[in-house]
mmCIF file as Biopython writes it, N, C-alpha, C and O atoms, coordinates in Angstrom:
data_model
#
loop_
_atom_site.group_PDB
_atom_site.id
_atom_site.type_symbol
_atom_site.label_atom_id
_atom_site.label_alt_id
_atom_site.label_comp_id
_atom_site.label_asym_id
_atom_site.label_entity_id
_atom_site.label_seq_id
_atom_site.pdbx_PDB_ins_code
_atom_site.Cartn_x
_atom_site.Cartn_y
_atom_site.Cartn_z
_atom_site.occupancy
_atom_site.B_iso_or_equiv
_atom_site.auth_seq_id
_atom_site.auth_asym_id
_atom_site.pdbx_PDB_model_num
ATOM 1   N N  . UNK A ? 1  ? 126.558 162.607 1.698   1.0 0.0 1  A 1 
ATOM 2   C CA . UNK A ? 1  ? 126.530 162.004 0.377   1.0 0.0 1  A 1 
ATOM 3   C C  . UNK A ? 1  ? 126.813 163.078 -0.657  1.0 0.0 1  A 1 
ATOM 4   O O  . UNK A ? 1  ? 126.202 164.147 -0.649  1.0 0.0 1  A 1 
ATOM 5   N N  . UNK A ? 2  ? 127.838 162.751 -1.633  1.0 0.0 2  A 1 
ATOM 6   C CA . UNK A ? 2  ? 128.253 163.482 -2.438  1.0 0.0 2  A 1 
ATOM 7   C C  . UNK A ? 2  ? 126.729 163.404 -3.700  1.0 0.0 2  A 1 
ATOM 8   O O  . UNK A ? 2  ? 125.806 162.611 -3.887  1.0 0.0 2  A 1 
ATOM 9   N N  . UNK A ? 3  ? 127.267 164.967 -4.441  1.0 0.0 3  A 1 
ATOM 10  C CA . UNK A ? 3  ? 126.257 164.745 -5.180  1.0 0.0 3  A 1 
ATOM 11  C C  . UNK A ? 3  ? 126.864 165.170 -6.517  1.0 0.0 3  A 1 
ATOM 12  O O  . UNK A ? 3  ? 127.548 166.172 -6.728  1.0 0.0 3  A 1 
ATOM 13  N N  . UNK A ? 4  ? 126.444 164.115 -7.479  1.0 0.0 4  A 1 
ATOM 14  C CA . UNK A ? 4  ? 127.214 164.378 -8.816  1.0 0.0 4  A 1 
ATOM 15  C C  . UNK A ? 4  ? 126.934 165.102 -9.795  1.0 0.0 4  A 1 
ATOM 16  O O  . UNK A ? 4  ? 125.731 165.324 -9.929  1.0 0.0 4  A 1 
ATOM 17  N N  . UNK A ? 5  ? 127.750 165.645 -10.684 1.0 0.0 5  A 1 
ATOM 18  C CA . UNK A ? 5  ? 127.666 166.261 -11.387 1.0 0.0 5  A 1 
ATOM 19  C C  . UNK A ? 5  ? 126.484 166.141 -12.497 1.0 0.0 5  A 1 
ATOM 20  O O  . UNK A ? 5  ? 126.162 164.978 -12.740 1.0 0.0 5  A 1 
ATOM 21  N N  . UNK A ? 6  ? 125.903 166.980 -13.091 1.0 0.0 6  A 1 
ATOM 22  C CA . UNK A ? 6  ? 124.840 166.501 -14.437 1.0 0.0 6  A 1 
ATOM 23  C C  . UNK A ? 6  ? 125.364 166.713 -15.539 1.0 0.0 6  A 1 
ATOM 24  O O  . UNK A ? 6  ? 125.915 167.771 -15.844 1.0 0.0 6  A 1 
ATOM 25  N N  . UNK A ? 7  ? 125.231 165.546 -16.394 1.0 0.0 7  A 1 
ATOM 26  C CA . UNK A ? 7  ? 125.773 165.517 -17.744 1.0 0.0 7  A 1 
ATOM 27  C C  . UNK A ? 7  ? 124.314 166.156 -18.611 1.0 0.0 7  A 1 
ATOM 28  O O  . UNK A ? 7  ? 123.097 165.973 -18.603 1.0 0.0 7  A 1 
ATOM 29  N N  . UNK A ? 8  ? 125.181 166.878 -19.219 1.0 0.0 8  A 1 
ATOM 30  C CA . UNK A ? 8  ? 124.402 167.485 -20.502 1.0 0.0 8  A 1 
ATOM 31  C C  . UNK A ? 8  ? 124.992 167.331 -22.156 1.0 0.0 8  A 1 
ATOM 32  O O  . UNK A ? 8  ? 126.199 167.155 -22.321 1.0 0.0 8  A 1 
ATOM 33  N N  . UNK A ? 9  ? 124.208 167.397 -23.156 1.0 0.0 9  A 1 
ATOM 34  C CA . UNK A ? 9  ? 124.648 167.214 -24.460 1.0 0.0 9  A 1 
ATOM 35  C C  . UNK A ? 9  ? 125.370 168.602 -24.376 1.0 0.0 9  A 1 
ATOM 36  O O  . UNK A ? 9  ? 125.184 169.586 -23.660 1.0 0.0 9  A 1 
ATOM 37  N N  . UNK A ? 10 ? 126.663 168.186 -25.817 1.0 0.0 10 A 1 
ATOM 38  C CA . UNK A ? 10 ? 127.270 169.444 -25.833 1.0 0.0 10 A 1 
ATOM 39  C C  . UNK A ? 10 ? 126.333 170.628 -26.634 1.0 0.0 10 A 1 
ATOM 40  O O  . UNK A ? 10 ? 126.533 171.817 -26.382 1.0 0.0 10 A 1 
ATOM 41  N N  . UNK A ? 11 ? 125.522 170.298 -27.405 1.0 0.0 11 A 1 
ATOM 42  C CA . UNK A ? 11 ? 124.379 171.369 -27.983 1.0 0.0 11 A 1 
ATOM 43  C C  . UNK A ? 11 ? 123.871 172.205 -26.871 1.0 0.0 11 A 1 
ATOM 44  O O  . UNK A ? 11 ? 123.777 173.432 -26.893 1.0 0.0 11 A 1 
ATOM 45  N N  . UNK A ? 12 ? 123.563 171.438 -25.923 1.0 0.0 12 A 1 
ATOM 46  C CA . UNK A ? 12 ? 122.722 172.051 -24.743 1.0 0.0 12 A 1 
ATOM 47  C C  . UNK A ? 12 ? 123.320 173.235 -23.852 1.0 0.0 12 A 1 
ATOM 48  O O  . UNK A ? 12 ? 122.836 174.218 -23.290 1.0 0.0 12 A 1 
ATOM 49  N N  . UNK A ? 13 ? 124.754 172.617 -24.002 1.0 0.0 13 A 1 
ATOM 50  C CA . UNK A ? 13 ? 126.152 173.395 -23.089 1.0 0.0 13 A 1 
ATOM 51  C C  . UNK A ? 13 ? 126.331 174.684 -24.025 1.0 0.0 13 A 1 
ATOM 52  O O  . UNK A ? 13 ? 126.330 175.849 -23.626 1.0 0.0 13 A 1 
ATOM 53  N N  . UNK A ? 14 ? 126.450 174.349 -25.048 1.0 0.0 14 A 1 
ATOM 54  C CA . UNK A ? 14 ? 126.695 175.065 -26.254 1.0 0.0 14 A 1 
ATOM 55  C C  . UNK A ? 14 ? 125.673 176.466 -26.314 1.0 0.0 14 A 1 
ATOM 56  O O  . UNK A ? 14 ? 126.167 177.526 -26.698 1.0 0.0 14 A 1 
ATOM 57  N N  . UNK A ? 15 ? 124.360 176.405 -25.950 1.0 0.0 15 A 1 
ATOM 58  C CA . UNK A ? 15 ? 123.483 177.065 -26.031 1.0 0.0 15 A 1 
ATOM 59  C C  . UNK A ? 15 ? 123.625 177.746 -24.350 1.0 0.0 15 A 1 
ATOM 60  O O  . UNK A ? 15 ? 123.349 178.942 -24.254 1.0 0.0 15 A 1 
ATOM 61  N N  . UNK A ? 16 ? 123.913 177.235 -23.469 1.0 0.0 16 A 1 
ATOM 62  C CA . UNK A ? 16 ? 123.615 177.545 -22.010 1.0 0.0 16 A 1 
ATOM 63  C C  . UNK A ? 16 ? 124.957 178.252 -21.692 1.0 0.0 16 A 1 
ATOM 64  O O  . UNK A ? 16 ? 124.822 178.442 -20.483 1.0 0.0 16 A 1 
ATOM 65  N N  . UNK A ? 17 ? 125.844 178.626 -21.937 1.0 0.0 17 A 1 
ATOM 66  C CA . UNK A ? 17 ? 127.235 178.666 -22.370 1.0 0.0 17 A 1 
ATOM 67  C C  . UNK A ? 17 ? 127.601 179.927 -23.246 1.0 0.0 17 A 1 
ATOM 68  O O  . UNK A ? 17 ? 128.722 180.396 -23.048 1.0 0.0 17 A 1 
ATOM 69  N N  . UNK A ? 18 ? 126.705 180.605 -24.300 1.0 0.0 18 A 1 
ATOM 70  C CA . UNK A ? 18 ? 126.684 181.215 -24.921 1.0 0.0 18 A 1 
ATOM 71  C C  . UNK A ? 18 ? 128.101 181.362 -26.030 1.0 0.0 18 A 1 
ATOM 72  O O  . UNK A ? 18 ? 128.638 182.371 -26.489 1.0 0.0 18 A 1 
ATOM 73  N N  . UNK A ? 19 ? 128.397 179.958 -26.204 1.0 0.0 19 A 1 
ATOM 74  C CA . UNK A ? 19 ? 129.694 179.467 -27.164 1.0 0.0 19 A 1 
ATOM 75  C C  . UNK A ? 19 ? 129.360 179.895 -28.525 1.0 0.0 19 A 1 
ATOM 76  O O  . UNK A ? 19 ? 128.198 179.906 -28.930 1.0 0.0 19 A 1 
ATOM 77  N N  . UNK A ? 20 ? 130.652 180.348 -29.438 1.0 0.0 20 A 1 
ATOM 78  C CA . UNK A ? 20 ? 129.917 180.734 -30.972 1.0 0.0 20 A 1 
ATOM 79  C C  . UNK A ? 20 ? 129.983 180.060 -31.289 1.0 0.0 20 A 1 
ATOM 80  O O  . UNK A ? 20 ? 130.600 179.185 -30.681 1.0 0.0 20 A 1 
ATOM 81  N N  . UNK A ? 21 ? 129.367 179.778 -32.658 1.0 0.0 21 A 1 
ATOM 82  C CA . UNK A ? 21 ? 129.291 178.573 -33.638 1.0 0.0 21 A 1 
ATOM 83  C C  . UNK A ? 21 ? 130.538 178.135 -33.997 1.0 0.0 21 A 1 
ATOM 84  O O  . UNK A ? 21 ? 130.737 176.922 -33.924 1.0 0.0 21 A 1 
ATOM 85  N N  . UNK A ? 22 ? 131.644 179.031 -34.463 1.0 0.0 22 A 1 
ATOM 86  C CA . UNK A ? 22 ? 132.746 178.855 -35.050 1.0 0.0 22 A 1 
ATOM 87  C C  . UNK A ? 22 ? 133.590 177.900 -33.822 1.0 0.0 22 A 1 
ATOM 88  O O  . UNK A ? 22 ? 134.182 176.869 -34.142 1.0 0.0 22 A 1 
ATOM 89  N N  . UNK A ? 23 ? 133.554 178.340 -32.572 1.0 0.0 23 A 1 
ATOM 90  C CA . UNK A ? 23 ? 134.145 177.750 -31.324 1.0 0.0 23 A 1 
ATOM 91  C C  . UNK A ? 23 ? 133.655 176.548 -31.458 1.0 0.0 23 A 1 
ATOM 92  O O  . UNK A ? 23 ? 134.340 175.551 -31.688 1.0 0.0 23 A 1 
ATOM 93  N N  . UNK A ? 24 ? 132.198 176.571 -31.296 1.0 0.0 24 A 1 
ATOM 94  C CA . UNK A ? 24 ? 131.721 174.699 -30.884 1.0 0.0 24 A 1 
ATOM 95  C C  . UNK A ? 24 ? 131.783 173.958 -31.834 1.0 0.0 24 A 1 
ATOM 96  O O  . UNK A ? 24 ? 131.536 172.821 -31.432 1.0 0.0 24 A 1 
ATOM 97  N N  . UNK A ? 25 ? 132.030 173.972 -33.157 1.0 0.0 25 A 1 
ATOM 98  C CA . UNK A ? 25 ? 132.141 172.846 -34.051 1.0 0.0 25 A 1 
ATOM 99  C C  . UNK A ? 25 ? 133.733 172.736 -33.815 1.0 0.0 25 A 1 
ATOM 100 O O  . UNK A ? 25 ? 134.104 171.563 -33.782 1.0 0.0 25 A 1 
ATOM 101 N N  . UNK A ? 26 ? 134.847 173.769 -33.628 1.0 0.0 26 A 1 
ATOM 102 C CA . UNK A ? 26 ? 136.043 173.740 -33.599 1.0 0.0 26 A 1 
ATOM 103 C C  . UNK A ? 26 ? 136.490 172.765 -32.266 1.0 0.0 26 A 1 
ATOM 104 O O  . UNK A ? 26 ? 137.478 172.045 -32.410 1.0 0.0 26 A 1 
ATOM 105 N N  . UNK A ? 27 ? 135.692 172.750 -30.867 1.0 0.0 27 A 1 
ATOM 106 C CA . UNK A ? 27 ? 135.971 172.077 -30.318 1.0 0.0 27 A 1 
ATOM 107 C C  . UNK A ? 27 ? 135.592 171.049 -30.388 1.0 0.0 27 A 1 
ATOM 108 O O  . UNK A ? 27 ? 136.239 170.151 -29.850 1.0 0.0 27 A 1 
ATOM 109 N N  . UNK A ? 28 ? 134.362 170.758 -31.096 1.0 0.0 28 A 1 
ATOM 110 C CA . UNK A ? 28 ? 133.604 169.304 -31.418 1.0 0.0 28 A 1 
ATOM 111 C C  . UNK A ? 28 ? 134.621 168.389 -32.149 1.0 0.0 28 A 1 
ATOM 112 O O  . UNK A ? 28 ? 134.721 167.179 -31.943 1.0 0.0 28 A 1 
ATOM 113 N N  . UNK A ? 29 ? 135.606 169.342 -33.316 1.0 0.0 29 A 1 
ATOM 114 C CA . UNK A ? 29 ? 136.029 168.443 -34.036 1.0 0.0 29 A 1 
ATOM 115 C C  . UNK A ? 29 ? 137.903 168.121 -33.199 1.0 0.0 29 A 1 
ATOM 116 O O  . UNK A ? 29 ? 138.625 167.124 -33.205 1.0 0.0 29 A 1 
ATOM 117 N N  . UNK A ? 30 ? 138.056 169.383 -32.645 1.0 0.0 30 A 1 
ATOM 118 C CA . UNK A ? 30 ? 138.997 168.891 -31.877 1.0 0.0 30 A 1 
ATOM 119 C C  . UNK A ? 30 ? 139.383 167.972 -30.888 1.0 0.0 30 A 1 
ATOM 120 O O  . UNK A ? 30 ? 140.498 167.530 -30.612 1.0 0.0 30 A 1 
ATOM 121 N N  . UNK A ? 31 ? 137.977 167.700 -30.268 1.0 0.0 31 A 1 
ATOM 122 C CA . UNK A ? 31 ? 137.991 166.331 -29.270 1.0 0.0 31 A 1 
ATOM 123 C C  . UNK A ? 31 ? 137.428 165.236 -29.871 1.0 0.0 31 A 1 
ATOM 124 O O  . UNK A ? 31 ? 137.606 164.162 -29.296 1.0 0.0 31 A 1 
ATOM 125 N N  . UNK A ? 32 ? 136.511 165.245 -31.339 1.0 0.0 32 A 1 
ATOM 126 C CA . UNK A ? 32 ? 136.160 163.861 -31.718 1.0 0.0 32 A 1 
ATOM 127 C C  . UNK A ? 32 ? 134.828 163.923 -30.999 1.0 0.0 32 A 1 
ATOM 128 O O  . UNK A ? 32 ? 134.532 162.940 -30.320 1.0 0.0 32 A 1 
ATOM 129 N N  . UNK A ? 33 ? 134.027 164.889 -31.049 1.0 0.0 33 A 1 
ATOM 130 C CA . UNK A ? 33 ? 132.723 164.717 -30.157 1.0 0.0 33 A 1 
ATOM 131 C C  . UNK A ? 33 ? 132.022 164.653 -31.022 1.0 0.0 33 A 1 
ATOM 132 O O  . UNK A ? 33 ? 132.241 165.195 -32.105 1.0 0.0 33 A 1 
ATOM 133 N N  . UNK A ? 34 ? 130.826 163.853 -30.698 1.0 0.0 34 A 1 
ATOM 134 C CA . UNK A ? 34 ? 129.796 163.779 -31.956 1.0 0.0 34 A 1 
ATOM 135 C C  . UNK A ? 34 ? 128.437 164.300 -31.494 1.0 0.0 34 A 1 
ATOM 136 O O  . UNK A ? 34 ? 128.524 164.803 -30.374 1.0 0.0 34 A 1 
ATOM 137 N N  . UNK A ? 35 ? 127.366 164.330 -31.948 1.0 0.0 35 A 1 
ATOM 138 C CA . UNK A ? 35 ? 126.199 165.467 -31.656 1.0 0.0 35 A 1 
ATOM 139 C C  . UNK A ? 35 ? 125.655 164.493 -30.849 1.0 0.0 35 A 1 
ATOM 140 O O  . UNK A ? 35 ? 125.539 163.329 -31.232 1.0 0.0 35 A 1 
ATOM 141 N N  . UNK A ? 36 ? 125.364 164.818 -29.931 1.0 0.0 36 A 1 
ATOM 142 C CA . UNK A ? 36 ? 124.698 164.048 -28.143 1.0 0.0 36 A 1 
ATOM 143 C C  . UNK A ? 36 ? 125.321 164.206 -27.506 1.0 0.0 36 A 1 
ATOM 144 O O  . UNK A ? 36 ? 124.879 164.301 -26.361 1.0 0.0 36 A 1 
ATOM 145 N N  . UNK A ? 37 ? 126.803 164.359 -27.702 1.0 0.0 37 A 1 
ATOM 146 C CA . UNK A ? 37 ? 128.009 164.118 -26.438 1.0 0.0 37 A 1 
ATOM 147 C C  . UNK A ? 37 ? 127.576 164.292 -25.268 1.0 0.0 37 A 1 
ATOM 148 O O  . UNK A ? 37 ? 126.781 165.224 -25.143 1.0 0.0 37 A 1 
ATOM 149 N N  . UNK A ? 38 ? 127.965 163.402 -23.891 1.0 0.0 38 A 1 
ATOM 150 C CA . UNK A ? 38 ? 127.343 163.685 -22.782 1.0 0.0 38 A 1 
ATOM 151 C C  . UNK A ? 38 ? 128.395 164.418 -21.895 1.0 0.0 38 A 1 
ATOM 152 O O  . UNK A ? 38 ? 129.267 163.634 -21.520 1.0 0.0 38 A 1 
ATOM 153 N N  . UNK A ? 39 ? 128.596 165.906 -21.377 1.0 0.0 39 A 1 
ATOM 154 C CA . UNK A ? 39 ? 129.303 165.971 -20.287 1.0 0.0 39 A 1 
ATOM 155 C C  . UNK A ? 39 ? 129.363 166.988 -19.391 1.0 0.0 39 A 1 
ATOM 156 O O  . UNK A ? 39 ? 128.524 167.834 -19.699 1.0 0.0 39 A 1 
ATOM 157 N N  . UNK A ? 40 ? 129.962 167.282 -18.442 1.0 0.0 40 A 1 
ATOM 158 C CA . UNK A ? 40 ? 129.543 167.859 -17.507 1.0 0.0 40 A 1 
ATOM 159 C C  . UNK A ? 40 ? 130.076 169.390 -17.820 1.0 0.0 40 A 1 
ATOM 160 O O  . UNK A ? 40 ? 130.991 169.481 -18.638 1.0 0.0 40 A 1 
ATOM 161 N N  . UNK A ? 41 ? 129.502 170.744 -17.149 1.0 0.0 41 A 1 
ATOM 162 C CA . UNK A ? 41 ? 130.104 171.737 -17.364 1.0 0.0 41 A 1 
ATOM 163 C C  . UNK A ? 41 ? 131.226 172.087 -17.402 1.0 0.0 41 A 1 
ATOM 164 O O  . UNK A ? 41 ? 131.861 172.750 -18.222 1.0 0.0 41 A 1 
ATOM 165 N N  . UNK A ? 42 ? 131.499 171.574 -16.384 1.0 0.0 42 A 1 
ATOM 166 C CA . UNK A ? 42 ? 133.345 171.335 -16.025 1.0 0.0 42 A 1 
ATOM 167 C C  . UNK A ? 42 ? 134.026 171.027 -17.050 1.0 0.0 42 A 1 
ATOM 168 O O  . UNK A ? 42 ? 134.961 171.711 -17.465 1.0 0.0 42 A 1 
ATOM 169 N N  . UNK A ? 43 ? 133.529 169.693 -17.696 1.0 0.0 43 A 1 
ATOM 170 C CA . UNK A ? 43 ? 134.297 169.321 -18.583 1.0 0.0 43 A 1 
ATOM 171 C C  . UNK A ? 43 ? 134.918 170.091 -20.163 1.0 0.0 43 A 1 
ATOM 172 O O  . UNK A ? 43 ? 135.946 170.060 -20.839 1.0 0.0 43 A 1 
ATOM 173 N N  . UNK A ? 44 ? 133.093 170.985 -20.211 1.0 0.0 44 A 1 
ATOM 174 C CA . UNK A ? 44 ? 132.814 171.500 -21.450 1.0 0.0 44 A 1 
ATOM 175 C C  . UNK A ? 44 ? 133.417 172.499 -21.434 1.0 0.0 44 A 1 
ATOM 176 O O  . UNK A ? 44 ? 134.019 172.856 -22.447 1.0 0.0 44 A 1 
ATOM 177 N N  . UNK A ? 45 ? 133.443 173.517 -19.862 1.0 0.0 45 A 1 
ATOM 178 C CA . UNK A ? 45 ? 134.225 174.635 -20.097 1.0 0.0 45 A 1 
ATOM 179 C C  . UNK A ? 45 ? 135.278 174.677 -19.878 1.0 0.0 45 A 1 
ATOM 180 O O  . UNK A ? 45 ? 135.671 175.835 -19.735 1.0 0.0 45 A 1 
ATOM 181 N N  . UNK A ? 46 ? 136.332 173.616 -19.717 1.0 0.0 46 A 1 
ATOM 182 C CA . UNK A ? 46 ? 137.674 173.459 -19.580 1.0 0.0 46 A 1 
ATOM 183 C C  . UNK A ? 46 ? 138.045 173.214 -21.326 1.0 0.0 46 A 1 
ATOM 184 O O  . UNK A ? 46 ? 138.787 174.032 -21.869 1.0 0.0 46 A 1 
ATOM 185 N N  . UNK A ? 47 ? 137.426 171.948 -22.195 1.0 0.0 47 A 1 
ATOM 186 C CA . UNK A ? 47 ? 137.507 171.582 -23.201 1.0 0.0 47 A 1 
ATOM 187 C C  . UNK A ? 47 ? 137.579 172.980 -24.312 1.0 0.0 47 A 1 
ATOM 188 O O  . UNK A ? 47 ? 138.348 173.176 -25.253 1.0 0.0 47 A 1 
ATOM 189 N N  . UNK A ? 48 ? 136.366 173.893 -23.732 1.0 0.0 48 A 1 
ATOM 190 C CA . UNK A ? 48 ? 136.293 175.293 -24.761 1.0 0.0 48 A 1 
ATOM 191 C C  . UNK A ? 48 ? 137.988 176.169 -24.518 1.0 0.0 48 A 1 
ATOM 192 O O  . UNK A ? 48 ? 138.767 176.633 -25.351 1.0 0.0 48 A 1 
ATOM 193 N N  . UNK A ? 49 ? 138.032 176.122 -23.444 1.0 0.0 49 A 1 
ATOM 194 C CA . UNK A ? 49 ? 139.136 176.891 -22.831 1.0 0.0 49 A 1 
ATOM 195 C C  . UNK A ? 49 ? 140.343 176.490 -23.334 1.0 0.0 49 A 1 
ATOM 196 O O  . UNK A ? 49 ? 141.156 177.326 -23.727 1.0 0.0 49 A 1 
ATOM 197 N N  . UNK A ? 50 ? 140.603 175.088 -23.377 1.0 0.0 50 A 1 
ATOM 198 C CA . UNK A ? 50 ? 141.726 174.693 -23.927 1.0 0.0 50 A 1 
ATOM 199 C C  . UNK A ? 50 ? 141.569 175.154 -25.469 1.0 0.0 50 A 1 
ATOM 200 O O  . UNK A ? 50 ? 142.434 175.979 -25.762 1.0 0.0 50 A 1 
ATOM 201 N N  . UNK A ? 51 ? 140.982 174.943 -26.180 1.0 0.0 51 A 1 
ATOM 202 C CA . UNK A ? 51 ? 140.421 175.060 -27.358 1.0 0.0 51 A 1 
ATOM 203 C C  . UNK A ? 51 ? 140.527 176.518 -27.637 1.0 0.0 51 A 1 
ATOM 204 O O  . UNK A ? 51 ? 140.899 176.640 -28.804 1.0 0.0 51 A 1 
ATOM 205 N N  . UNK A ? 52 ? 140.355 177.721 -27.046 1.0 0.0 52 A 1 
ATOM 206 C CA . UNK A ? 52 ? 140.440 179.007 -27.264 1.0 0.0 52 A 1 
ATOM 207 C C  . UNK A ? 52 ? 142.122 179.537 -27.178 1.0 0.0 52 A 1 
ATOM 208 O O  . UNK A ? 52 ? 142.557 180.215 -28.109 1.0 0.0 52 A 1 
ATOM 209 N N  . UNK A ? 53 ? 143.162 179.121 -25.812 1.0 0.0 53 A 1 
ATOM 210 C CA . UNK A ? 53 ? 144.218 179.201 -25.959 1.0 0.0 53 A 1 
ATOM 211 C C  . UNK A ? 53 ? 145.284 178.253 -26.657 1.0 0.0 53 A 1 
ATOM 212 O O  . UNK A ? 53 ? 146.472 178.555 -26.537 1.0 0.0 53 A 1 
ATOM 213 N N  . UNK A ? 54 ? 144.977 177.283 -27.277 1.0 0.0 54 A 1 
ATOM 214 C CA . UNK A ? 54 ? 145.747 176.829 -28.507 1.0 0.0 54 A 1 
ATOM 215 C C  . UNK A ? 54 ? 146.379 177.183 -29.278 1.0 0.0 54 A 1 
ATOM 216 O O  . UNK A ? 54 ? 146.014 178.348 -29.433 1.0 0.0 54 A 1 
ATOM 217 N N  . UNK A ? 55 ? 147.332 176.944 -30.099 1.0 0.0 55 A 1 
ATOM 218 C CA . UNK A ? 55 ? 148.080 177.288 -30.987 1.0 0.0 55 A 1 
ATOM 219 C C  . UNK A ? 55 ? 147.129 177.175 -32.499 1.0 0.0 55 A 1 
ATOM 220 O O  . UNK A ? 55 ? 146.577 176.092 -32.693 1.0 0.0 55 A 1 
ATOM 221 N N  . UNK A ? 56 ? 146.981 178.066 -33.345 1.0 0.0 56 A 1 
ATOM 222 C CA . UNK A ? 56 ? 146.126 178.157 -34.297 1.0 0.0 56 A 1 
ATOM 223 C C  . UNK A ? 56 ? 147.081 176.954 -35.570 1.0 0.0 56 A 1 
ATOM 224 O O  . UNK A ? 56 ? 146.467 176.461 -36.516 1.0 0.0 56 A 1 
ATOM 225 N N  . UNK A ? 57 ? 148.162 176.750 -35.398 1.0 0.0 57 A 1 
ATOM 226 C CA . UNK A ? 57 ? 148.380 176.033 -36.580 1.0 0.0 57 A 1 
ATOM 227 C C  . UNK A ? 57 ? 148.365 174.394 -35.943 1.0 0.0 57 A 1 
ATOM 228 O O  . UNK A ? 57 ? 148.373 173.421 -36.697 1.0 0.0 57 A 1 
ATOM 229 N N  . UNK A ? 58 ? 148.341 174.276 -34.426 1.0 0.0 58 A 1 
ATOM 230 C CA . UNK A ? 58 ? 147.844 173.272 -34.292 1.0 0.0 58 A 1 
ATOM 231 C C  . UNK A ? 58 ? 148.694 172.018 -33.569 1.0 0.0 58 A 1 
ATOM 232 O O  . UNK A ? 58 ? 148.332 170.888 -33.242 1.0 0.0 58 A 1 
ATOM 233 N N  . UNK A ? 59 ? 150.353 172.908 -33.433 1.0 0.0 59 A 1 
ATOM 234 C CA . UNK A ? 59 ? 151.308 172.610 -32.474 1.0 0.0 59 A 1 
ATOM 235 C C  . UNK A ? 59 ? 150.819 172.473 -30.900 1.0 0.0 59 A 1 
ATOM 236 O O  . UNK A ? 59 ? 149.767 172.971 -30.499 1.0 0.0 59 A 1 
ATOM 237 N N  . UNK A ? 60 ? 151.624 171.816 -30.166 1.0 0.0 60 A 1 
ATOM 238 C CA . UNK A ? 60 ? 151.833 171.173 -29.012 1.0 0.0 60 A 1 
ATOM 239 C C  . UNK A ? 60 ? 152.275 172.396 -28.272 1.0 0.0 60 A 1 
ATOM 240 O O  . UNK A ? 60 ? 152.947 173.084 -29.040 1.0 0.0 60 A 1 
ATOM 241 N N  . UNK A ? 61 ? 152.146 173.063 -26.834 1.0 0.0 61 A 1 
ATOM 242 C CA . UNK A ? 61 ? 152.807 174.060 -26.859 1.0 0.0 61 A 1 
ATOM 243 C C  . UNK A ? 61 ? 153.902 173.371 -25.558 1.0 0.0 61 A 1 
ATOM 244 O O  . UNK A ? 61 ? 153.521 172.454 -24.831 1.0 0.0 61 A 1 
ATOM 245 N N  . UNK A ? 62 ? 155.264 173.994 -25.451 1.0 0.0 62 A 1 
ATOM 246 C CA . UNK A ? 62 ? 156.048 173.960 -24.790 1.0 0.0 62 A 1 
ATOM 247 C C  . UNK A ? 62 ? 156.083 173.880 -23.219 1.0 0.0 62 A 1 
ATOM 248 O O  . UNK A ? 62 ? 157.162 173.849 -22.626 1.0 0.0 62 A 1 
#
């Protein structure tokens, strides 16, 4: 039996994660997350990641 992943708020990830402030509201507002968000580490540290190699003005990259 598989065993699933645990969802956590992104505050919680945010803190466990050691994300800066400037990062987690930047990804909060980049995905539309609102304060509770539920999701898994995976999710959160892929979401930060994308979010860190981005294009700063906010283009699509090639």
């Amino acid at each position: 039996m598989e065993q699933q992943e645990a969802y956590e708020a992104v505050e919680r990830l945010k803190v466990k994660m050691g994300t800066p402030e400037a990062v987690f509201e930047g990804v909060k507002a980049a995905n539309g997350w609102h304060t509770g968000k539920m999701l898994t580490e995976k999710e959160y540290e892929a979401a930060v990641r994308a979010f860190e190699h981005a294009p700063m003005d906010g283009r699509k990259e090639n």
